[in-house]
N, C-alpha and C positions, 0 to 999 in steps of 0.2 A: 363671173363671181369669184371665181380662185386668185384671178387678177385683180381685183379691187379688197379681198382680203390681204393678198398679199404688201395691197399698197399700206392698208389701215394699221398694218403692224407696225409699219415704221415708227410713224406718231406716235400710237402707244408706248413703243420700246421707249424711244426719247424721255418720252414724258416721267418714264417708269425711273429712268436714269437720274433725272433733276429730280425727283420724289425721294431717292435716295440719299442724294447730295445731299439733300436739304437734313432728310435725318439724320446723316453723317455727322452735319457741321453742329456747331457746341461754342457758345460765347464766355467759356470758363476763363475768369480772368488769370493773370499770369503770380502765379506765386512764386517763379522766381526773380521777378520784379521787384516783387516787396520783399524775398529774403534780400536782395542788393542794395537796399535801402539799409537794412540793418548791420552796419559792421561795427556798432560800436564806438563812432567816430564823435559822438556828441554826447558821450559819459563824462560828468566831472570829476574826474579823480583826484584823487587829493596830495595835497603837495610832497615834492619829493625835496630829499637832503640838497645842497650845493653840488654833491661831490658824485652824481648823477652822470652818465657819460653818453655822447653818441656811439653807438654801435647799428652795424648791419649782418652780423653772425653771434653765435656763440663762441667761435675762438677769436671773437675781438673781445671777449671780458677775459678772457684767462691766459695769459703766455707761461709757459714752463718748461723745463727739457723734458722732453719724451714723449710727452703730450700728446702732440701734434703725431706723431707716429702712428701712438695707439690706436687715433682716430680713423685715422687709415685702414689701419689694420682692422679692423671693427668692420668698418663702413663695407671692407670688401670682403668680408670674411663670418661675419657674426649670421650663422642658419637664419634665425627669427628675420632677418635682415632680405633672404636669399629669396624666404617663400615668399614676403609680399610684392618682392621682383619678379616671379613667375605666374603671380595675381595678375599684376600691370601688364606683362606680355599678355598673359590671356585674354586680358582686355582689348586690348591691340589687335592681335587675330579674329577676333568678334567682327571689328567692324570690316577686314577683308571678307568674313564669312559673311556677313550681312549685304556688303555691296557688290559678290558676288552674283547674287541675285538679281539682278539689271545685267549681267554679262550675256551673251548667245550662248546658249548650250549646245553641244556638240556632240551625237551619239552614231559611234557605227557598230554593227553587227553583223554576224556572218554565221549561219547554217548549212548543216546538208541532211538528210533524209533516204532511205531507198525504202520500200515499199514491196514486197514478194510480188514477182511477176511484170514491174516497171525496174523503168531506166531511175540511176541515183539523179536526185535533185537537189542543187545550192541555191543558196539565195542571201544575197549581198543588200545591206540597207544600211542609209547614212540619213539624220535625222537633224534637222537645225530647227531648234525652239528659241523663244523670245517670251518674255512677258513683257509688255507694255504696262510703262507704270505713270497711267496718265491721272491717275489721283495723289500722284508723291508717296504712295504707302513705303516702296521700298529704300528711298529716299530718308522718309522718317523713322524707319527704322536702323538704316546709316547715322540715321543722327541720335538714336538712344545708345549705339552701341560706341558712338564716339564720346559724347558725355560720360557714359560708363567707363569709359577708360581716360577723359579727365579726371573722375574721380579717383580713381582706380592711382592714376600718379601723385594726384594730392595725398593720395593715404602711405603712397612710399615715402613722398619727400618728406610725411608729419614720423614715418616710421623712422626716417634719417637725421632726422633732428632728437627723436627723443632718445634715439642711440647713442649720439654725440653727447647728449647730454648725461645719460648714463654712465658712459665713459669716465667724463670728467667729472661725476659725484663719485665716481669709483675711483679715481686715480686722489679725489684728497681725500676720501675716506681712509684708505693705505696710510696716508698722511697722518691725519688725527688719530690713528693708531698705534703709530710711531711715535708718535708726539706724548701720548699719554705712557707709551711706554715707558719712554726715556723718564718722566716724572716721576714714575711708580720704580723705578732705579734709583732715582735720585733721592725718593723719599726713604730706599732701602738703605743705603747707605748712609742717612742722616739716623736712623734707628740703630742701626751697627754702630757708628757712632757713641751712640747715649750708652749705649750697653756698655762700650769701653770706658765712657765717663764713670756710670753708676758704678762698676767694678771698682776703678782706683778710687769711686769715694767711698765703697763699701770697705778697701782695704786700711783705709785714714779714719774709718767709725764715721763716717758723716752721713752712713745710707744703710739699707737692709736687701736683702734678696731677694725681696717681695717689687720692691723697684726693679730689678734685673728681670724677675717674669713679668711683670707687664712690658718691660720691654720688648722681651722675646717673645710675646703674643702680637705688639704691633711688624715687630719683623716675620712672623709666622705670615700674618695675613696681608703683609705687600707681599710676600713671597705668592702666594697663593693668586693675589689680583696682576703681579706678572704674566704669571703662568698663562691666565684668563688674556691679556694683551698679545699675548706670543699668539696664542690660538685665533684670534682676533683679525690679527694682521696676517696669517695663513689664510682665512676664511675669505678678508678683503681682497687678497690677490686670488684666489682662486676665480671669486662673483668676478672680476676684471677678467680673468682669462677666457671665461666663458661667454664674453660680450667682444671679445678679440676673437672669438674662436680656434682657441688653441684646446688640444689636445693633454697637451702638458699644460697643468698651472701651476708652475710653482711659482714664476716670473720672475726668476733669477736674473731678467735683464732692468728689472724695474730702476729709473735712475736712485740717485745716493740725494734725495731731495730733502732735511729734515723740515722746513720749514715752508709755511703755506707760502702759495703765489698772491700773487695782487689778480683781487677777482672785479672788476669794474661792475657800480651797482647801473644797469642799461637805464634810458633816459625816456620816458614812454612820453605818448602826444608827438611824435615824428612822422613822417610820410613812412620811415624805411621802419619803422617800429609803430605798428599797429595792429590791429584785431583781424584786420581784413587779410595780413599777411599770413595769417594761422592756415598751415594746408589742412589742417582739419576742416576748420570751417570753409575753407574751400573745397574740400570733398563732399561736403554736406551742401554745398550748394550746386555743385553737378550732378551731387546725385540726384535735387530737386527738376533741375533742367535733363536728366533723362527721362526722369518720371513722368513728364510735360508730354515729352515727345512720346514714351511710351503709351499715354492716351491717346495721340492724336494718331497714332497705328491701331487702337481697337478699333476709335471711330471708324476708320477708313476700313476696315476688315466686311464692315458691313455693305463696302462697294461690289460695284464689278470688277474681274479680273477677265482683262482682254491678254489671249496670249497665240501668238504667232507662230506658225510650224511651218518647216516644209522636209520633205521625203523624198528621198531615193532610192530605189529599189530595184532589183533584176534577179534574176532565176533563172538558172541555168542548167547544162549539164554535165557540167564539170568546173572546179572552181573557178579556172580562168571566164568562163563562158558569164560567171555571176557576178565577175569584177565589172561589173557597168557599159557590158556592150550594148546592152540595146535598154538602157535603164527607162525605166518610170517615175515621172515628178508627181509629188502630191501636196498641194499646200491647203492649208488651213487655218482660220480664224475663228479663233473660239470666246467666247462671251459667257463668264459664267457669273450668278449674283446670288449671294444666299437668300432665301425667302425664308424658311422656317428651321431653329434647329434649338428651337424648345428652351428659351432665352438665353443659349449659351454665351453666342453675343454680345447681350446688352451684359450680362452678368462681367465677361471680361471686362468690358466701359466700368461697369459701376469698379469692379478691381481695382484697373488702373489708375482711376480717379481719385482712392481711398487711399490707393499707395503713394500719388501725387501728395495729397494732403497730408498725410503721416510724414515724407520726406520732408515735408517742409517745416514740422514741428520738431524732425530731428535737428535741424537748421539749427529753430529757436533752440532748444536745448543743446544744442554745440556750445551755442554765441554766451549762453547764460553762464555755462559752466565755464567761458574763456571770459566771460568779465569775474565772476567768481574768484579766479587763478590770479587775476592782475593785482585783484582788490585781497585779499589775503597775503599775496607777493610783497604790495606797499603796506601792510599791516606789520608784517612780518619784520619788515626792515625796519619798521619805525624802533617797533618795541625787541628787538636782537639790538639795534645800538640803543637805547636805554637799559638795557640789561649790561650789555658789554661794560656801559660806563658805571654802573654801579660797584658791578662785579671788580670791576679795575680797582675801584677806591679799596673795596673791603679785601683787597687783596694786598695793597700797597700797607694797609693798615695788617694785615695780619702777619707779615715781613717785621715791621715794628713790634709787634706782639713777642714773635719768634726771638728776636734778639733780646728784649726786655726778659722774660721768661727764661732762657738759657742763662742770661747771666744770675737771674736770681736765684735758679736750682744751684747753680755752683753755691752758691754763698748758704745755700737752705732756707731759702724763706718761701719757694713754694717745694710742693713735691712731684713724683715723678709723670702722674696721673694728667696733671694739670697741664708739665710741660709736653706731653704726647697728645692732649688735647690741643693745643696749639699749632704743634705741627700739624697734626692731623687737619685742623681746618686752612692751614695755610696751603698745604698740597691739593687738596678738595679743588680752593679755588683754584686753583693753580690749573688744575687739568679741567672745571667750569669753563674758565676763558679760551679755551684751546676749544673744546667743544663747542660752545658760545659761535669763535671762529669759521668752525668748521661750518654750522648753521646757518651763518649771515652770506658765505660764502654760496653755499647749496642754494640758498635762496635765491642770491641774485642769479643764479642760472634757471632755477625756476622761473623767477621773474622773465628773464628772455624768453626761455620757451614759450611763455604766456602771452608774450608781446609777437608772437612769428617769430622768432630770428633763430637761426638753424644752422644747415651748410648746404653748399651748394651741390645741387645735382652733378 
């Protein structure tokens, strides 16, 4: 009877085993299938200028002196930069933690004991464990923690580009502050100017003092919006020093550059410029594909766990005697399956599942907010060069203005009101188009970032 139960176990167990299997497996289709489908690649965007350019980085739109340094210096040095480098290693280590778990384990130990009225006793044990991982669970979990740290790099290389790019809105920022300074000098000196004029016409009777104070109100208050540019162009190198990570900002190395660079506006619809090159969106899509695999480890949580031992052991009485003279082997195969633990289980499944699905609407919500970025990008440029070009005319006409009005003050046929109204909008523009500049410029670096283009790891 004991032998014919013993035989009827077998069957049962098997059966019990493919019973398992069966509840384990799950015909969830693959969603990051269909996030791979989506890059974006069959948006019709709308037409860009002539003067559009191939590029595969961001310091292919910009060359300038010093530049290229800062970026360096940044890339290896800027904190914000450092800790999502010790993110991506942790991720890294994950997956030796994780595929450690398929290695042999190796335990030795060693005791001694004495007892009132016996001899001391030692005892020596060496211990070799194995799980068998004949469902792949540890495998699939080697593969959530590698996906995890694809991500994990996609979020460096997107944290490396948006640095570079910071950089370089930082370095012509400096610029367009420089720029408007020098204006805001030069509109100082054209006010000092007048004041000398209205003076020798006030001493010929062709003016009053009343012209001299508005003058020296319009010099009062460029003096005051200097002041504002000085502080300005302090603040902009500082925000730059702190993305260089330096200690010191004053950035007395900063080059002697007045004048912006040539920014190339990127040429999008390329192989080497597209949506799919965005490492964001590429971290959003491994983190879909670890999420995958991290269901397909709860699944499997619900198998059995076959795990393999063997032992050595000996006791002696003295330590040498315990070092394995006359040792004992003990092996063992153990088979363990959960049955019941009050659906903690299934509850993980439905988790991972939910988290599967959420990762994959981060996806969508990456991808949207990266055609958002492009399509604002080409908005942006359209209407900065229509502005540019208006700005230019009303400028070139307020130059005309300026001369007309100078000469008529001298003569008196306007007054002094009028001609400081003129300057005043001639300098305006003057530092519009400079800013204008600076904006079309920012932009087309926006625009790369939008399109993937970066630097290289």
């Amino acid at each position: 009877m004991n032998g014919l139960g013993k035989k009827s176990l077998m069957p049962m167990a098997i059966a019990l085993l493919i019973g398992l299997s069966a509840c384990a497996s799950h015909d969830t289709p693959s969603l990051s299938e269909s996030a791979s489908e989506m890059t974006g690649d069959d948006i019709a965007w709308q037409a860009q200028s002539s003067e559009a350019a191939t590029a595969t980085s961001l310091t292919n739109l910009v060359s300038v002196q010093g530049l290229q340094g800062y970026l360096n210096e940044a890339l290896e040095n800027n904190a914000s930069l450092q800790q999502t480098l010790i993110t991506l290693r942790k991720a890294q280590v994950a997956i030796k933690s994780a595929d450690s778990a398929d290695n042999l384990n190796l335990d030795a130990s060693f005791s001694g004991s004495k007892i009132e009225g016996s001899n001391e006793s030692y005892t020596a044990g060496l211990t070799v464990s194995w799980e068998l991982d004949l469902w792949q669970k540890i495998s699939d979990s080697v593969d959530t923690a590698s996906f995890d740290a694809a991500s994990a790099r996609s979020a460096y290389q997107s944290s490396r580009d948006a640095l570079a790019a910071s950089v370089i809105r930082s370095f012509l920022d400096i610029i367009t502050q420089q720029q408007l300074l020098a204006i805001e000098k030069e509109r100082l000196r054209v006010y000092e100017n007048s004041e000398s004029i209205i003076l020798k016409r006030y001493r010929t009777g062709l003016g009053t003092l009343d012209d001299l104070d508005n003058a020296k109100t319009s010099s009062a208050t460029t003096r005051a919006s200097i002041a504002l540019y000085e502080n300005s162009i302090s603040v902009a190198k500082r925000t730059l020093a702190v993305l260089l990570g330096r200690q010191e900002q004053s950035l007395s190395d900063f080059p002697l550059v007045s004048e912006f660079p040539e920014v190339l506006e990127p040429l999008i619809s390329l192989p080497e410029q597209d949506l799919a090159r965005r490492p964001d969106l590429q971290a959003a899509y491994f983190g879909i594909k670890a999420s995958e695999a991290n269901v397909k480890v709860a699944y499997k949580a619900l198998l059995p766990s076959i795990n393999l031992s063997a032992g050595l052991t000996d006791t002696g009485t003295s330590p040498s005697q315990s070092l394995f003279t006359n040792p004992l082997w003990n092996i063992l195969g153990q088979v363990t399956a959960p049955l019941f633990q009050g659906g903690a289980l299934r509850a993980q499944i439905d988790d991972a599942e939910l988290t599967a699905l959420n990762s994959w609407w981060e996806y969508r919500e990456t991808l949207l907010t990266a055609v958002q970025e492009v399509q604002d990008a080409l908005d942006n440029e359209k209407a900065l060069s229509q502005r540019q070009y208006y700005t230019n005319i009303a400028y070139q006409n307020a130059l005309s203005s300026a001369d007309t009005f100078s000469g008529q003050y001298r003569q008196g046929l306007v007054d002094i009101l009028d001609l400081l109204s003129v300057y005043d909008t001639t300098f305006n523009l003057q530092a519009q188009r400079v800013e204008l500049q600076y904006s079309q410029l920012s932009n087309r670096i926006d625009l790369g970032l939008a399109l993937g283009l970066g630097v290289s790891l």
